[in-house]
PAFI-528796 format. One record per residue: x, y, z of N, C-alpha, C in turn; residue number from 1; residue in one letter. Coordinates in steps of 0.02 Angstrom, whole numbers. Layout:
N
   n.east   n.north     n.up   ca.east   ca.north    ca.up   c.east   c.north     c.up     k   r
        X         Y        Z         X          Y        Z        X         Y        Z   NUM   A
...
***
This chain:
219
   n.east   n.north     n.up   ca.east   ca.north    ca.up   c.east   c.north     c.up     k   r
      324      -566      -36       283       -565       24      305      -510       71     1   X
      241      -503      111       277       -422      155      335      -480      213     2   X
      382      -453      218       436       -493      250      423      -482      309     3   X
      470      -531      352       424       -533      426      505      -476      465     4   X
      481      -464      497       521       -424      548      559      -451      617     5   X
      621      -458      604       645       -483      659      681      -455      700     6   X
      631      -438      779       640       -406      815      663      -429      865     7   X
      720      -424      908       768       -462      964      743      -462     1011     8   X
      678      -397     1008       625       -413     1089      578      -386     1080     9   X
      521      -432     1064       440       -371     1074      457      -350     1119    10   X
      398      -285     1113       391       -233     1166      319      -270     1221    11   X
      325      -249     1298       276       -269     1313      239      -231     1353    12   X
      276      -163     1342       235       -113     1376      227       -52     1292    13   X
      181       -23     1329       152         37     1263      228        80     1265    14   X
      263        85     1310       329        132     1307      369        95     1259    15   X
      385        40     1274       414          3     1233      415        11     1138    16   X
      328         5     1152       315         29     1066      322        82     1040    17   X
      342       125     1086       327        209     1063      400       204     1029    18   X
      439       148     1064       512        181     1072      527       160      998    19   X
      491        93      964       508         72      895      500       124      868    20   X
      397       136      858       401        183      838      442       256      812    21   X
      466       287      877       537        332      857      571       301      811    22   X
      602       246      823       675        230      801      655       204      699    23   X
      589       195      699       574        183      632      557       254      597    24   X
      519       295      635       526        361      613      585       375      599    25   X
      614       411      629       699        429      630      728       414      566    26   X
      709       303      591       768        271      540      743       306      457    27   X
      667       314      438       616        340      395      660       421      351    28   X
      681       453      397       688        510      387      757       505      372    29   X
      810       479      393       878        474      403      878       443      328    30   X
      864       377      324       860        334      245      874       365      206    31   X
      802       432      198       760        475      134      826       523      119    32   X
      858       562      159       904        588      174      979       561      143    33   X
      986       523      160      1060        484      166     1057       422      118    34   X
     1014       385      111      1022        332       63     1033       276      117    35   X
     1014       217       93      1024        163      152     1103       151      170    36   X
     1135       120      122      1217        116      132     1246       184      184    37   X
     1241       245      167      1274        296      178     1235       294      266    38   X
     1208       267      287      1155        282      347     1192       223      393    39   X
     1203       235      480      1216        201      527     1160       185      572    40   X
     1176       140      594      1117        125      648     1120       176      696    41   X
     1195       196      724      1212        261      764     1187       323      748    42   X
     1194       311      686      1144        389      658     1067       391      657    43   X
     1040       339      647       950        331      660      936       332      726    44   X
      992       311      774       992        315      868      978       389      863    45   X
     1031       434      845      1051        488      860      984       537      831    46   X
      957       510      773       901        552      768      836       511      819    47   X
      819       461      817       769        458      865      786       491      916    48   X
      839       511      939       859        552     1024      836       472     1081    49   X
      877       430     1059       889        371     1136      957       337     1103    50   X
      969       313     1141      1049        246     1148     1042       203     1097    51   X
     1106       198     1061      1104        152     1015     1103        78     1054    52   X
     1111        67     1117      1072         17     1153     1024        -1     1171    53   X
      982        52     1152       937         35     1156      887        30     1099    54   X
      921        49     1035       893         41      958      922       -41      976    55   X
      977       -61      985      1000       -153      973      955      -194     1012    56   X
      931      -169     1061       912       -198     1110      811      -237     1051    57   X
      798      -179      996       738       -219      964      773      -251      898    58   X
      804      -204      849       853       -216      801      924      -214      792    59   X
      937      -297      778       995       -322      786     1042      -287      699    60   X
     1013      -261      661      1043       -196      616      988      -173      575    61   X
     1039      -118      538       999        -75      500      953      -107      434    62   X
      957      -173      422       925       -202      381      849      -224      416    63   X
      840      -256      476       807       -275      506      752      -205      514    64   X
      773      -160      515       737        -84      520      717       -60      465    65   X
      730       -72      425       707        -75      351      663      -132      332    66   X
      639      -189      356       604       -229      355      541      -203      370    67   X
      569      -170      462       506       -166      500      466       -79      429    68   X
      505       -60      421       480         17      402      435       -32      335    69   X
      439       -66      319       401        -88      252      357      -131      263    70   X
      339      -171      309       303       -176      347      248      -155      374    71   X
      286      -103      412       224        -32      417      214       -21      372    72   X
      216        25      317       173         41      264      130        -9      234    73   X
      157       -71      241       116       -105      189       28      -131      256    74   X
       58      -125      333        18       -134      373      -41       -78      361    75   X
      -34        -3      354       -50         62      361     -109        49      282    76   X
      -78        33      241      -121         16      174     -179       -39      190    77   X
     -155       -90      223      -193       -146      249     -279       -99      297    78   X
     -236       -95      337      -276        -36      368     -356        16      339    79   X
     -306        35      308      -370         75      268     -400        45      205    80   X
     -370       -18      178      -419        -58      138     -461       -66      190    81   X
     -466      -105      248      -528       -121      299     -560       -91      305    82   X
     -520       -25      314      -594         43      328     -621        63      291    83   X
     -605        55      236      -658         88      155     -712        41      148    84   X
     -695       -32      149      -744       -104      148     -790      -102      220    85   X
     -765       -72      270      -806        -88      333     -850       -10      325    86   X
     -824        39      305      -876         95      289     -914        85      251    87   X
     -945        27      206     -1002         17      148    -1017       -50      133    88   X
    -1029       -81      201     -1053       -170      205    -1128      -202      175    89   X
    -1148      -140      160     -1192       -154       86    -1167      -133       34    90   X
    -1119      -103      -23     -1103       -117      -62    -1165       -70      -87    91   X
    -1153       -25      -69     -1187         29      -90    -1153        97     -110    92   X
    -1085        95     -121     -1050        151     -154    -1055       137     -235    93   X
    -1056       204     -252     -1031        211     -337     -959       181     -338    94   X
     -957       167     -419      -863        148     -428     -837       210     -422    95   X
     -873       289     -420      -849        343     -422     -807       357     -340    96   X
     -876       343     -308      -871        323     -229     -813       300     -207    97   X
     -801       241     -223      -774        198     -207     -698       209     -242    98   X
     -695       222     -284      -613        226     -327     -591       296     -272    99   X
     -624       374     -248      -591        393     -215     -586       398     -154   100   X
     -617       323     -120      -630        333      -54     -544       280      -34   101   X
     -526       228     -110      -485        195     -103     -418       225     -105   102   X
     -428       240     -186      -347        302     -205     -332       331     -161   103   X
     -385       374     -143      -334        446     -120     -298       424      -58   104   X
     -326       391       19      -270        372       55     -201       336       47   105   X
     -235       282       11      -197        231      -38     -101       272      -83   106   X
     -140       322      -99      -104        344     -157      -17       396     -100   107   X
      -82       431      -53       -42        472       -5        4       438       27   108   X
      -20       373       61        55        340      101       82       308       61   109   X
       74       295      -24       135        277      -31      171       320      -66   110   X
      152       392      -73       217        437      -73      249       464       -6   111   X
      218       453       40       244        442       93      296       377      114   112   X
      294       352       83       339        272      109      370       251       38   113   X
      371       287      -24       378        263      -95      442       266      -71   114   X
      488       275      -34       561        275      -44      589       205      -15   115   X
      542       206       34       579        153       87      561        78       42   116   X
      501        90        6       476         27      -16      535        13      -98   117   X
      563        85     -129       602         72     -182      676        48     -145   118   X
      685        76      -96       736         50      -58      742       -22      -58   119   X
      704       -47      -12       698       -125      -20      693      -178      -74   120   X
      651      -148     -121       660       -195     -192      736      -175     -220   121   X
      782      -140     -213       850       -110     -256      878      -153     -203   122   X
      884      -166     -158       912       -219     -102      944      -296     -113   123   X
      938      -332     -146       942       -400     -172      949      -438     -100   124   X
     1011      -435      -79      1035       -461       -9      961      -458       37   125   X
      927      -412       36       872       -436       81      832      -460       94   126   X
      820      -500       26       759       -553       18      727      -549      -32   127   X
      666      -572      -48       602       -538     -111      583      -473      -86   128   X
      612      -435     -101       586       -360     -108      560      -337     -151   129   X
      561      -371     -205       491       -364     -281      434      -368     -242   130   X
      412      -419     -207       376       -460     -181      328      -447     -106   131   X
      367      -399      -93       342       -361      -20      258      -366      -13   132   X
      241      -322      -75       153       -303      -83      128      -361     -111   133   X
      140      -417     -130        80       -457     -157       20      -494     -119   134   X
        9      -484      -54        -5       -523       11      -63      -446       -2   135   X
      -54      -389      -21       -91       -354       -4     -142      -346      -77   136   X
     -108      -353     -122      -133       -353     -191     -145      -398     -203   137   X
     -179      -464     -183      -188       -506     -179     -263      -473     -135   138   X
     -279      -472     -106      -322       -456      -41     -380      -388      -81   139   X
     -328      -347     -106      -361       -302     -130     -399      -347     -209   140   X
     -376      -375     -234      -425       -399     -278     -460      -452     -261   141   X
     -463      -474     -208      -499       -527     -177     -567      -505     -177   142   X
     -553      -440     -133      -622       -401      -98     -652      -356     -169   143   X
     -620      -343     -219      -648       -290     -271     -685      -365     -315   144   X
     -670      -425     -317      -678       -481     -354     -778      -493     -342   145   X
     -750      -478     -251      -819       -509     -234     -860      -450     -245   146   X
     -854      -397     -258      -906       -350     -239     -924      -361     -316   147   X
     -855      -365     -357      -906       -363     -449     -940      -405     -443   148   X
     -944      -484     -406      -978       -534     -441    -1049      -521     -407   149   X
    -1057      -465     -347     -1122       -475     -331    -1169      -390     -360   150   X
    -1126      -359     -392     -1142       -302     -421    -1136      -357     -482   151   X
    -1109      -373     -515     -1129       -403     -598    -1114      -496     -595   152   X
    -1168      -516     -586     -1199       -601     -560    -1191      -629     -604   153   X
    -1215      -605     -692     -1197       -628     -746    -1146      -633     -775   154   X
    -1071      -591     -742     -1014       -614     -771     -962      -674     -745   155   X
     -930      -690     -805      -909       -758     -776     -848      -734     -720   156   X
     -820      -767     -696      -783       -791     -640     -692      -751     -679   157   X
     -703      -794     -726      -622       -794     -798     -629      -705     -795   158   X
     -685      -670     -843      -710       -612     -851     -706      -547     -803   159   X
     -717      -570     -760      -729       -530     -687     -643      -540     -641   160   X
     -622      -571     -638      -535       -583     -606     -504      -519     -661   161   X
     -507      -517     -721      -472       -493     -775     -493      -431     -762   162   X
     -553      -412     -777      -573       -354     -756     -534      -320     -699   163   X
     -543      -320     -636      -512       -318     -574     -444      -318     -571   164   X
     -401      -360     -598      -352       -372     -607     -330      -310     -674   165   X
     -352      -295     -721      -323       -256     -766     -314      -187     -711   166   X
     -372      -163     -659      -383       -126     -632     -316      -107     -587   167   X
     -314      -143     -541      -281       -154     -483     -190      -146     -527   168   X
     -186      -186     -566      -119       -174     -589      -91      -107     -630   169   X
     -154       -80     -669      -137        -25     -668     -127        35     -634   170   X
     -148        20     -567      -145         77     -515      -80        53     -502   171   X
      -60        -4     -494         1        -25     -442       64        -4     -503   172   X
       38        -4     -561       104          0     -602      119       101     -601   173   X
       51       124     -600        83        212     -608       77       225     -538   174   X
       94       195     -479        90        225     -433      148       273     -420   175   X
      193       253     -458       266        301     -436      263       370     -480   176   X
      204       357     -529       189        429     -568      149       495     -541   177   X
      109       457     -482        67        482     -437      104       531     -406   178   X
      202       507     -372       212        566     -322      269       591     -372   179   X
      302       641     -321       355        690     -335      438       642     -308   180   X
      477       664     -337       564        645     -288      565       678     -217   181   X
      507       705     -213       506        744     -113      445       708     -102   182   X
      408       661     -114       369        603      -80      305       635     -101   183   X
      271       716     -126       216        727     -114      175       688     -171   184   X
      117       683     -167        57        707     -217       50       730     -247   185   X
       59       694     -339        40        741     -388      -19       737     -407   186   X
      -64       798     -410      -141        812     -419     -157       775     -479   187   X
     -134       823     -523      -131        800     -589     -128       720     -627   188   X
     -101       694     -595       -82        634     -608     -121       582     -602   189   X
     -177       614     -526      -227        561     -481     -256       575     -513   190   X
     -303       645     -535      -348        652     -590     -346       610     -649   191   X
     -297       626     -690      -296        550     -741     -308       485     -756   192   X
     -258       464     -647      -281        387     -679     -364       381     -649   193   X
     -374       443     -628      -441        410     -608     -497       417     -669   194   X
     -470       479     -691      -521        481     -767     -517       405     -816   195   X
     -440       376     -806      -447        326     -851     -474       271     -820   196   X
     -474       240     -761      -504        194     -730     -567       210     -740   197   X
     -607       255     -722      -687        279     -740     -713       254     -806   198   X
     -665       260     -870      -673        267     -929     -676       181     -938   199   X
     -627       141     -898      -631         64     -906     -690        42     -891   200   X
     -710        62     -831      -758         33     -792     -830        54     -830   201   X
     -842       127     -838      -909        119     -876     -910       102     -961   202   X
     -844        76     -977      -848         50    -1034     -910       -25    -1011   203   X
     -852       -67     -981      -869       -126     -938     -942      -140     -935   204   X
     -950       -82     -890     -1030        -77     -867    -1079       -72     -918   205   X
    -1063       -33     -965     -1103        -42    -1027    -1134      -106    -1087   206   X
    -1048      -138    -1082     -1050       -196    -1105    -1081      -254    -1063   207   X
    -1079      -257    -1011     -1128       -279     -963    -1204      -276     -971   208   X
    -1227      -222     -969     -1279       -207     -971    -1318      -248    -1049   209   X
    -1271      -206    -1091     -1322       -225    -1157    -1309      -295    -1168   210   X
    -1259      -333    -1136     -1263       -415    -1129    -1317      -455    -1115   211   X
    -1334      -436    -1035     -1369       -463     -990    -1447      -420     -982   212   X
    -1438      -367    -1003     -1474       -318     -982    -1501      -299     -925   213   X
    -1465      -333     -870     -1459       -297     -798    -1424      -237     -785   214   X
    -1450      -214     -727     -1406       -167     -695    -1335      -170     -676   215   X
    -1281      -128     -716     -1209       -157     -687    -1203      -132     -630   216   X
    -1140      -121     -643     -1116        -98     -568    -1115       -15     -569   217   X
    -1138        21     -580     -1140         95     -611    -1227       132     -568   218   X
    -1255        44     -588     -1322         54     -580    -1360        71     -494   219   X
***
């Protein structure tokens, strides 16, 4: 589960948040750099530029800051699932549409955050860190579940989870193939899995079709 964050004092002014903000940046950059062990809370102070009294004053240590940083990302992903689903509330995108309106942000923050999130699962002491994303992958096949069953009406319930589910896990399993050891975007890589996801889906759709002989989801 994305783990909860325990912070010694919400913020209750917008300054307040800016100041996490910093200190999760910082802590973000310092981590990538240094490795978690090798990294001080004094040293994530020292790069945000404020008082390590005032980093204690939200996080009571450097574990707790590593919570919040995974957190965020997994919030930031949350995020733009909403906005891809709230940009097409008729369900009027292609799977072409739709696979790169999802990936490509999808794919970018988590080579952006792929460290902090391998960080945390190599962690043991800190909890289910396997476990961080399932609250979100969970959600994401919730919403891809419902759109197949009303793009394809004739498949069963068993049929359609599997589908979705073969989908979704294969993105989540090559996502670390997607970036580089310096966090970027490999082109190459997104091209593929998207050629192969394409290749599932209008298999799917086909077999659909000459089933039922409706329009799949393609249609």
């Amino acid at each position: 589960m994305v783990p909860d964050v325990p912070l010694r004092r919400q913020p209750r002014q917008p300054r307040g948040q800016r100041r996490i903000e910093a200190i999760l940046d910082a802590a973000e950059r310092v981590f990538a750099g240094m490795g978690y062990e090798a990294t001080s809370t004094n040293q994530i102070a020292a790069e945000a530029d404020t008082s390590i009294g005032s980093l204690y004053q939200f996080f009571p240590n450097k574990e707790a800051i590593l919570r919040a940083l995974v957190a965020r990302s997994q919030e930031r992903m949350r995020e733009v699932l909403e906005g891809v689903f709230a940009s097409d509330p008729r369900d009027e995108l292609s799977p072409d549409e739709l696979l790169d309106r999802l990936l490509d942000p999808l794919i970018a923050l988590y080579a952006r955050g792929y460290r902090m999130l391998a960080l945390f699962v190599a962690l043991p002491r800190i909890g289910d860190g396997a476990q961080a994303g399932e609250p979100l992958v969970a959600e994401i096949i919730w919403r891809l579940d419902a759109r197949l069953a009303r793009r394809m009406p004739g498949l069963s319930a068993e049929r359609r989870e599997l589908s979705v589910r073969m989908i979704v896990e294969t993105v989540r399993a090559l996502m670390p193939l997607m970036t580089t050891a310096e966090g970027q975007v490999r082109p190459e890589a997104v091209t593929e899995l998207k050629r192969m996801l394409r290749a599932y889906i209008a298999a799917g759709t086909t077999a659909y079709q000459l089933r039922t002989g409706q329009a799949g989801i393609a249609g």
